[in-house]
C-alpha positions as MATLAB code, in Angstrom:
seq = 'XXXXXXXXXXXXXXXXXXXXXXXXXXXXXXXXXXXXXXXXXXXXXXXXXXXXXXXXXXXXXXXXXXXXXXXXXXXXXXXXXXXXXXXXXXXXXXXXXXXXXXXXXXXXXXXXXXXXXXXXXXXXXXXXXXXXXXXXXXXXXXXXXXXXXXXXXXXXXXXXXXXXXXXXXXXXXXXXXXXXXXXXXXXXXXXXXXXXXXXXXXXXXXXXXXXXXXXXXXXXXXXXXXXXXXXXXXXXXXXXXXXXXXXXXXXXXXXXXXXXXXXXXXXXXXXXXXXXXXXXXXXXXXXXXXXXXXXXXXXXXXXXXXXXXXXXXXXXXXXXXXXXXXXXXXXXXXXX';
ca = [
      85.448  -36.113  -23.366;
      85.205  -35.683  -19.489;
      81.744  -35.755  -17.518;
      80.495  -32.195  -17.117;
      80.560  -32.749  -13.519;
      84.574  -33.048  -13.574;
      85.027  -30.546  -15.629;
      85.633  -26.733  -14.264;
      82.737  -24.047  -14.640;
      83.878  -20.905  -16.788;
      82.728  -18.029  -15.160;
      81.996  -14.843  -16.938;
      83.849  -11.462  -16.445;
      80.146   -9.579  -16.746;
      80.702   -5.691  -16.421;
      84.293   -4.849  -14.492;
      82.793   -1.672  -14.222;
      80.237   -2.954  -11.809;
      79.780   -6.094   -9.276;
      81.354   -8.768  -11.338;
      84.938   -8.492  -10.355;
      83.894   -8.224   -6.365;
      81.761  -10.500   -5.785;
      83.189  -13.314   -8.026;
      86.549  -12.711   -5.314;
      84.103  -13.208   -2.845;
      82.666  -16.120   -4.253;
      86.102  -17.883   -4.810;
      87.814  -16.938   -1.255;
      84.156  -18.486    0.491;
      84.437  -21.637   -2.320;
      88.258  -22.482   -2.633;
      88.550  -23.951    0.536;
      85.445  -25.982    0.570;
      86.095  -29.575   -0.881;
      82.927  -30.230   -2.295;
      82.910  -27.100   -4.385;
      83.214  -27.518   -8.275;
      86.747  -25.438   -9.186;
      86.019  -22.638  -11.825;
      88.096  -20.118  -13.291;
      87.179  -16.668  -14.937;
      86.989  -15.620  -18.536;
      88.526  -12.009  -18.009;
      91.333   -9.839  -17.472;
      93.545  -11.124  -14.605;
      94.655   -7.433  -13.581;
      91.272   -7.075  -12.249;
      91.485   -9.438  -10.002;
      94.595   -7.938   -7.915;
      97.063  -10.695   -6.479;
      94.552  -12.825   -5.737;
      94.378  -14.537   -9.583;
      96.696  -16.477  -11.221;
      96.729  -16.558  -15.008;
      95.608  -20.082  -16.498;
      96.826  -21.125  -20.250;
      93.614  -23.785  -20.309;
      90.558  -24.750  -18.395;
      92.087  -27.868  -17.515;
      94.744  -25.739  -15.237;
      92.096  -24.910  -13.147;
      91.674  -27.530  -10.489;
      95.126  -27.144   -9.717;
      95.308  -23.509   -9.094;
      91.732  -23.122   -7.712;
      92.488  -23.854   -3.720;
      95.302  -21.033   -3.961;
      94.506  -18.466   -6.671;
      91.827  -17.506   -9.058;
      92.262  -18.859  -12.221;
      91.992  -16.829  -15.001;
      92.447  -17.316  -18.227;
      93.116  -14.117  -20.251;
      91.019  -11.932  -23.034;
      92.661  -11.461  -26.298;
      93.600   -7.801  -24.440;
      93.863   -5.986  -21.591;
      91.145   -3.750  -20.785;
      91.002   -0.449  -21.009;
      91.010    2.016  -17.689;
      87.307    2.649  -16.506;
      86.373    4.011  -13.090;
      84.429    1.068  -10.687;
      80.618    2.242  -10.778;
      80.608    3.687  -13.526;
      79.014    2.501  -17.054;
      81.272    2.406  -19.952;
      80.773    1.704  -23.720;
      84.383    0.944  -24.338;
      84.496   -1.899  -22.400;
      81.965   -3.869  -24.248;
      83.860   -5.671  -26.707;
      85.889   -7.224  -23.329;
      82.397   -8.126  -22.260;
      81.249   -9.922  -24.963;
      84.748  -11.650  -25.586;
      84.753  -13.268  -22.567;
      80.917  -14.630  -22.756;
      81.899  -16.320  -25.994;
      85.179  -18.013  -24.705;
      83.181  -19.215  -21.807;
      80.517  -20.754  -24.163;
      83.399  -21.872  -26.656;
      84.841  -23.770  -24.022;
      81.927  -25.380  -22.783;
      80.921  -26.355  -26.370;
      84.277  -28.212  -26.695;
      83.732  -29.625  -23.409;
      86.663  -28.142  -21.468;
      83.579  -26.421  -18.879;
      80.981  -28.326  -16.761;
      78.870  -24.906  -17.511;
      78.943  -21.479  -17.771;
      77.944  -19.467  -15.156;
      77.614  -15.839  -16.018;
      78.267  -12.371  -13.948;
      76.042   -9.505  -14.737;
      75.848   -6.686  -17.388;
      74.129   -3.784  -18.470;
      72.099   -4.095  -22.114;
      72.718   -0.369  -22.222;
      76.723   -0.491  -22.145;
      76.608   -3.513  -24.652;
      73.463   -1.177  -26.412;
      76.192    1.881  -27.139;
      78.694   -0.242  -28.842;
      76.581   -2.010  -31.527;
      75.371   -5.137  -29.591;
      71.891   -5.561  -31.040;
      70.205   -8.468  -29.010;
      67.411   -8.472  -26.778;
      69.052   -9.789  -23.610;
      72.057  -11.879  -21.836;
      69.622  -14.891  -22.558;
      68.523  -14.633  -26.276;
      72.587  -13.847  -26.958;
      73.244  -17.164  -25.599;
      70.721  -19.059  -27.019;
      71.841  -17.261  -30.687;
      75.421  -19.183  -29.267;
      74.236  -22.269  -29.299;
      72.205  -22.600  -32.182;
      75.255  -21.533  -34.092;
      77.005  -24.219  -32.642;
      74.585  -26.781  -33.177;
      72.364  -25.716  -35.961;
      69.378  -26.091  -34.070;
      67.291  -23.459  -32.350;
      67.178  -23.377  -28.407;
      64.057  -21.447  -27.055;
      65.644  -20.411  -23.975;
      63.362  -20.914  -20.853;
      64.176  -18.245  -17.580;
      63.949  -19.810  -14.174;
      64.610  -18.621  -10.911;
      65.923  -20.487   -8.203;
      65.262  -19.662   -4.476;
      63.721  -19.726   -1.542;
      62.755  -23.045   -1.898;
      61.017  -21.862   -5.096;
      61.664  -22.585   -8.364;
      59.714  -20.389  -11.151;
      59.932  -20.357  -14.786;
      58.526  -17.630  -16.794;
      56.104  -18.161  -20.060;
      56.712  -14.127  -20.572;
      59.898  -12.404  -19.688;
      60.110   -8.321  -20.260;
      57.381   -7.388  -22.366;
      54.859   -4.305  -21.059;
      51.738   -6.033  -19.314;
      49.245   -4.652  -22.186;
      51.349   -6.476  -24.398;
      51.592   -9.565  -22.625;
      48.841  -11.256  -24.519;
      51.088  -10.745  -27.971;
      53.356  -12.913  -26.262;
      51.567  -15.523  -24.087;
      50.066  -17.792  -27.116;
      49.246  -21.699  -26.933;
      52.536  -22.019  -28.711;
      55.206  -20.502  -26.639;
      53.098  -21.891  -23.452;
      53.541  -25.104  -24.535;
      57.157  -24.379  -25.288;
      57.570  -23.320  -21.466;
      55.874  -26.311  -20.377;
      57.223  -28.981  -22.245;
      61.285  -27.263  -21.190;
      60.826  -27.139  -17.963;
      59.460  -30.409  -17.401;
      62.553  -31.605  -19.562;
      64.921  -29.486  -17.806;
      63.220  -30.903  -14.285;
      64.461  -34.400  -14.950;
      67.308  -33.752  -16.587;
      68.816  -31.110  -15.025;
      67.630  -31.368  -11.374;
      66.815  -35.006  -10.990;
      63.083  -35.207  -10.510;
      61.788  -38.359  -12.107;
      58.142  -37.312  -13.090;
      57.698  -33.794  -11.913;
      54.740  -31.704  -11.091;
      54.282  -28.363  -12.566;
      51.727  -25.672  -11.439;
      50.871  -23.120  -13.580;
      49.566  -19.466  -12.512;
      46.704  -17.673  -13.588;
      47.220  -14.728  -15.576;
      44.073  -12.945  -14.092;
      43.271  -12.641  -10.544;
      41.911  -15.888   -8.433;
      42.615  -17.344  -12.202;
      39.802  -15.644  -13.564;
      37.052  -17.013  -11.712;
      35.300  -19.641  -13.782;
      35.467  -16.208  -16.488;
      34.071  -13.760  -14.578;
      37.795  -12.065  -14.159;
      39.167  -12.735  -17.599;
      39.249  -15.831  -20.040;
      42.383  -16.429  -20.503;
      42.679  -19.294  -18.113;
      39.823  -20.580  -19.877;
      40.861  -19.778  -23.560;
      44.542  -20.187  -23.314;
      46.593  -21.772  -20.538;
      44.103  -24.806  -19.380;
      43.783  -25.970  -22.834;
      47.471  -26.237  -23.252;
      47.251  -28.172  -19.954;
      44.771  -30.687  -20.318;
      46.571  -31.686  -24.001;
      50.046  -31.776  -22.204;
      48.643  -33.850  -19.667;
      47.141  -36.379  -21.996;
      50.658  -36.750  -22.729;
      51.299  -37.630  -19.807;
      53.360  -34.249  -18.350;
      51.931  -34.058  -14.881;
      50.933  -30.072  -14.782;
      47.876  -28.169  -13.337;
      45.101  -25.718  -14.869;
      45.339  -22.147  -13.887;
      45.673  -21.463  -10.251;
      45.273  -18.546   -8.126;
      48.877  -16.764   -8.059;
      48.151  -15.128   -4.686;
      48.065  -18.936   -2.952;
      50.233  -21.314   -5.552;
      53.226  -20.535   -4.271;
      52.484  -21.524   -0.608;
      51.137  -24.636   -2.066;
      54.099  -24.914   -3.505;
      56.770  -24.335   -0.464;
      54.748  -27.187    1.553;
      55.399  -29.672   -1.453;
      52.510  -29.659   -3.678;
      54.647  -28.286   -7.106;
      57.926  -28.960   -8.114;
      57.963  -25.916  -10.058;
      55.804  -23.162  -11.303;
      55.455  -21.780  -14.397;
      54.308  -17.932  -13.673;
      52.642  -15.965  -16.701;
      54.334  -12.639  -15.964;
      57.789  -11.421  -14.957;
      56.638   -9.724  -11.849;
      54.074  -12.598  -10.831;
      57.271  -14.918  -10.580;
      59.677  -13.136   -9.371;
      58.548  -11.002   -6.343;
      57.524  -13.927   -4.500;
      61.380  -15.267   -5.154;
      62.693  -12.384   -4.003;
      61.110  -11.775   -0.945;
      61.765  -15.234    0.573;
      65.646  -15.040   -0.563;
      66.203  -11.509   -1.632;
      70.567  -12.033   -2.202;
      70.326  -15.509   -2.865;
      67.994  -16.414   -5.860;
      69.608  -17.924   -8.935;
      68.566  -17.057  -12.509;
      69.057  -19.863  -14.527;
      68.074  -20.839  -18.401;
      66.734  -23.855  -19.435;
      66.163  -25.430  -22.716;
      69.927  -24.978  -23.720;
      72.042  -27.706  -24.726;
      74.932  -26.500  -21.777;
      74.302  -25.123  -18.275;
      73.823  -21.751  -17.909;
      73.497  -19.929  -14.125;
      73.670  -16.319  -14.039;
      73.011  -14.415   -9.688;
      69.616  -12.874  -10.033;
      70.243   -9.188   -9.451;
      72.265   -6.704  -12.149;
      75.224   -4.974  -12.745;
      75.400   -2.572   -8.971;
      77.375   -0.117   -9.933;
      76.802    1.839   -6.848;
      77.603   -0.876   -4.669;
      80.660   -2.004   -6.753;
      81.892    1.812   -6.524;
      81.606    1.666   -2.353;
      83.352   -2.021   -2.469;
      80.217   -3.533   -1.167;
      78.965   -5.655   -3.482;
      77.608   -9.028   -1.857;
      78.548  -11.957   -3.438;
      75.906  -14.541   -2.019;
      73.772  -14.818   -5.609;
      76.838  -15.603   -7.281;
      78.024  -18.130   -4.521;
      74.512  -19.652   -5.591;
      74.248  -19.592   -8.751;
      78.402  -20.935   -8.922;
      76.592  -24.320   -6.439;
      73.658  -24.519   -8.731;
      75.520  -24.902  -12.157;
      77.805  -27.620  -10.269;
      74.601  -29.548   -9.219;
      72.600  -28.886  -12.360;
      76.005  -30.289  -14.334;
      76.302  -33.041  -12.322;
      72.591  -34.388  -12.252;
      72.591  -33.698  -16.534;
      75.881  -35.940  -16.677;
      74.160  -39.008  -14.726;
      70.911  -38.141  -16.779;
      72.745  -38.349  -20.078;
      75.539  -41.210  -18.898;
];
């Protein structure tokens, strides 16, 4: 089997109803003519995709149509008419279809990595699709395939930032339920993995957030640091994973952007992700670590009101298409 890092990246169709089919256009007419750009092609329905594609029969076409068409290789059937913009239930079966050929082929290693274009949980919702998330559906994927479960960890790329995320989209008076020694632990020990593997940092240094403001304050704002998050530290770094107690989250991340952190792991959604987005609001990558294949995904949703004015940007794709290519690269020198 090839290297991941010769191999094409399958690209997701996401929702044709919303950005997907615009900005991954955009993406390939800015990448195809750049050299040092990994060719991909597009799990999806060619007829979407206007003169520009050209149908594919196998991943391995790819590099050869890339620099003068999109490659696509088709769905088991054409899609059904939808208007641009606007959600629709009867396109979820095309959805999901084209998620699990992109995984398929990157389980039989004819795909670098999948990088995936967004959709809406509601659409998918309507027709029967009964997972949490994007994420959890492709971690279900891949423990099929291997038999062994995949804790999937989110991380977003950008701004010079990256951020993983011990809780994802649970209410804040919940987040307790959720944020336990165990699944800290869990989000420590993958992204420290996923740090050398994945993005080539030999021993890296993770900071962790506070959950409470100034990290609770020696337990005068909350004991959570105390009770929860810097025990899991100080026994992880025992073990010799180089990671911090609780800091402050209003000052980490500037310690991190002048080099002190390789990576934080933030204990809420929000808490990660606003500082991300501010310093690189169309250009952040969401990207899921633990898994045994790459996974990229751009770091906004579905935009169906930009996708109905044709003005969907495509720069998070373009970034999440470079990261994947990187990320597959690094993993194949890791695992070679």
């Amino acid at each position: 089997m090839a290297n991941s890092e010769d191999l094409p990246l399958a690209v997701t169709m996401g929702d044709p109803a919303g950005c997907g089919p615009q900005i991954t256009l955009r993406a390939w007419d800015a990448l195809s003519a750049d050299p040092g750009t990994t060719p991909f092609y597009v799990t999806g329905d060619p007829a979407i995709y206007g003169e520009a594609a050209a149908t594919i029969e196998s991943p391995a076409d790819a590099s050869r149509v890339f620099k003068h068409k999109l490659p696509v290789l088709s769905l088991s059937n054409p899609l059904p008419p939808f208007t641009t913009g606007t959600p629709d239930s009867a396109l979820a079966p095309a959805i999901v279809e084209s998620i699990d050929r992109a995984m398929a082929d990157t389980f039989a290693g004819l795909a670098g990595g999948v990088v995936t274009n967004p959709i809406s949980k509601a659409v998918l919702y309507s027709a029967g699709f009964r997972h949490p998330g994007h994420t959890e559906y492709l971690a279900e994927l891949c423990e099929a395939e291997t038999g062994q479960a995949s804790p999937p960890v989110m991380m977003l790329v950008g701004g010079g930032l990256r951020v993983a995320l011990a809780t994802i989209h649970v209410p804040l008076m919940r987040i307790l339920d959720y944020l336990t020694p165990t699944t800290l632990e869990t989000v420590i020990r993958t992204t420290a993995r996923a740090l050398t593997r994945d993005f080539g940092i030999d021993t890296p240094r993770i900071g962790l957030t506070g959950l409470n403001p100034h990290a609770g304050e020696s337990g005068t704002i909350g004991l959570e640091e105390r009770d929860i998050i810097n025990p899991v530290a100080d026994r992880l770094r025992k073990e010799g994973i180089d990671v911090s107690d609780a800091r402050s989250a209003d000052t980490i991340f500037a310690e991190t952007l002048v080099g002190r952190f390789d990576a934080v792991i933030a204990m809420t959604h929000d808490q990660g992700l606003i500082p991300v987005k501010t310093l690189d609001m169309w250009g952040g990558v969401n990207t899921t670590l633990g898994l045994p294949v790459i996974r990229t995904s751009p770091d906004h949703g579905t935009a169906y009101d930009a996708a109905a004015e044709n003005k969907a940007r495509p720069d998070s794709l373009i970034a999440a298409i470079r990261l994947a290519s990187e990320m597959a690269a690094q993993r194949a020198r890791h695992d070679g």
